[in-house]
Kinemage of the C-alpha trace (Angstrom):
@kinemage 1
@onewidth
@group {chain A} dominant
@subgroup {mainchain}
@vectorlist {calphas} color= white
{ca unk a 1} P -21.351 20.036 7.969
{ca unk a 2} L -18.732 21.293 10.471
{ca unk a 3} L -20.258 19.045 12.903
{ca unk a 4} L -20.493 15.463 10.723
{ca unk a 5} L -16.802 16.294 10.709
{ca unk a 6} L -16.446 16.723 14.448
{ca unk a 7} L -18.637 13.609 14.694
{ca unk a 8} L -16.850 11.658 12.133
{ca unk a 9} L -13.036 12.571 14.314
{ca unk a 10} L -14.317 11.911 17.246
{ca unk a 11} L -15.177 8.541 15.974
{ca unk a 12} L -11.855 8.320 14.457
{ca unk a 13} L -10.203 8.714 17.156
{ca unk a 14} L -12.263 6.589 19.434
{ca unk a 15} L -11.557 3.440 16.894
{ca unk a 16} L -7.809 4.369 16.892
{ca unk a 17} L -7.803 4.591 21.165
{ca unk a 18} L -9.201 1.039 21.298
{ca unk a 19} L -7.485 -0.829 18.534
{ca unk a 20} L -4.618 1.008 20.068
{ca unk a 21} L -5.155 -0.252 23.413
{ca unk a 22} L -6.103 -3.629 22.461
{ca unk a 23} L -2.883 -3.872 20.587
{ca unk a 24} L -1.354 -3.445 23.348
{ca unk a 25} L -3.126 -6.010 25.931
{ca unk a 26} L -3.221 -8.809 23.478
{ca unk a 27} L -1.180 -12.069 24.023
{ca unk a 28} L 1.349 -11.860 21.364
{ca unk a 29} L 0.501 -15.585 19.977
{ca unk a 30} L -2.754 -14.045 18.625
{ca unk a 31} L -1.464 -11.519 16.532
{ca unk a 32} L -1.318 -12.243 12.868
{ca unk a 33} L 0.541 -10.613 9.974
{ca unk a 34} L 3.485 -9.065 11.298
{ca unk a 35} L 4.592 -8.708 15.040
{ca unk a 36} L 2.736 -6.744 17.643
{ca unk a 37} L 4.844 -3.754 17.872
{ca unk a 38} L 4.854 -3.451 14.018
{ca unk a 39} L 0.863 -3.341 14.182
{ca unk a 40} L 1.088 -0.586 16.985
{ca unk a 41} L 3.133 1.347 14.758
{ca unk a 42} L 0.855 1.152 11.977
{ca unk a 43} L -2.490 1.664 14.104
{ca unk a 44} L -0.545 5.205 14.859
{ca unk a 45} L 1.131 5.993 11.380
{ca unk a 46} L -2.089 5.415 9.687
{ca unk a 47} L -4.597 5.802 12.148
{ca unk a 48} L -7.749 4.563 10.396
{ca unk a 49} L -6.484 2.524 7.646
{ca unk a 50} L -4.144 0.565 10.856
{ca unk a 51} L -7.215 0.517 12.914
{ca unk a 52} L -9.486 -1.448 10.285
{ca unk a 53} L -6.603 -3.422 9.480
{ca unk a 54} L -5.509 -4.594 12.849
{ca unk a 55} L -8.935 -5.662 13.385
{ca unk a 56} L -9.437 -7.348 9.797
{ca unk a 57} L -6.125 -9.377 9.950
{ca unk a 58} L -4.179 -8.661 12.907
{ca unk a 59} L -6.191 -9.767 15.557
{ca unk a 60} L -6.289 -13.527 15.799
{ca unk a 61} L -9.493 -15.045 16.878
{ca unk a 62} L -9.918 -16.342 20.887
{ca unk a 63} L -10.382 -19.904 19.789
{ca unk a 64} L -8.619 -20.274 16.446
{ca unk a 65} L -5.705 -22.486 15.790
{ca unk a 66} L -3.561 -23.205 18.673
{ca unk a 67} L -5.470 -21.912 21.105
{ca unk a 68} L -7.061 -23.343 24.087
{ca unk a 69} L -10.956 -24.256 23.748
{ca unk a 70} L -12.766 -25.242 26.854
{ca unk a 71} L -15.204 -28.228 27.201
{ca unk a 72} L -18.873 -27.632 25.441
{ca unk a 73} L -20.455 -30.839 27.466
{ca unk a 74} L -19.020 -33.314 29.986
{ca unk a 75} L -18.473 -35.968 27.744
{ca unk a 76} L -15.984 -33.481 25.536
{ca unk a 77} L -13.814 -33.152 29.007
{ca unk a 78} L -11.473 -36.584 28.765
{ca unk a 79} L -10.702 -36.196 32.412
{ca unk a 80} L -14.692 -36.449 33.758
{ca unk a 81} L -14.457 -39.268 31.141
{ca unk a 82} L -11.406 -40.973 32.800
{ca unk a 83} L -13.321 -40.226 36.755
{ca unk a 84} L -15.867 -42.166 35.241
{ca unk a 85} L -14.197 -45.429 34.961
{ca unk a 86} L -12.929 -45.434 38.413
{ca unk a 87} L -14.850 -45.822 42.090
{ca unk a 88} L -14.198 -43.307 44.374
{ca unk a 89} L -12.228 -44.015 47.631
{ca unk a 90} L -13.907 -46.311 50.361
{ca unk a 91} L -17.096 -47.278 48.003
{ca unk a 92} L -15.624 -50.936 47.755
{ca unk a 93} L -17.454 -53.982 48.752
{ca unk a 94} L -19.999 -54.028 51.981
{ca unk a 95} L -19.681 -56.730 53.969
């Protein structure tokens, strides 16, 4: 028993170190809920409640709403589109 609870803290802790840290590192535009230093506050007040919280709601997804996607194909990139249309220097007309 003693040491499912030893296993069970060190987990604990371990989940509150890298929501912690994570917290910390990520851009403030992806946070969600309330402001970044509020969620901080609450991954250390309430260490394991804050922890599954912050990464339930607080943490905003990479490509959700107003953030930048990159290209899936070529034809998805408008500016290979737009090289497409015109000739590259010095391939004009042989003569």
């Amino acid at each position: 028993m003693t040491r499912l609870i030893i296993v069970l803290a060190a987990v604990a802790v371990a989940l509150m170190v890298f929501c912690l840290v994570d917290a910390i590192l990520i851009d403030r535009f992806r946070v969600r809920g309330v402001p970044k230093g509020l969620w901080i506050v609450l991954i250390l007040i309430l260490p394991i409640v804050g922890s599954i919280l912050w990464l339930t709601v607080g943490r905003g997804r990479k490509n959700g709403p107003g953030s930048k996607r990159g290209s899936v194909a070529p034809d998805d990139d408008i500016d290979f589109l737009r090289g497409l249309n015109t000739d590259p220097p010095g391939d004009g007309p042989r003569g």
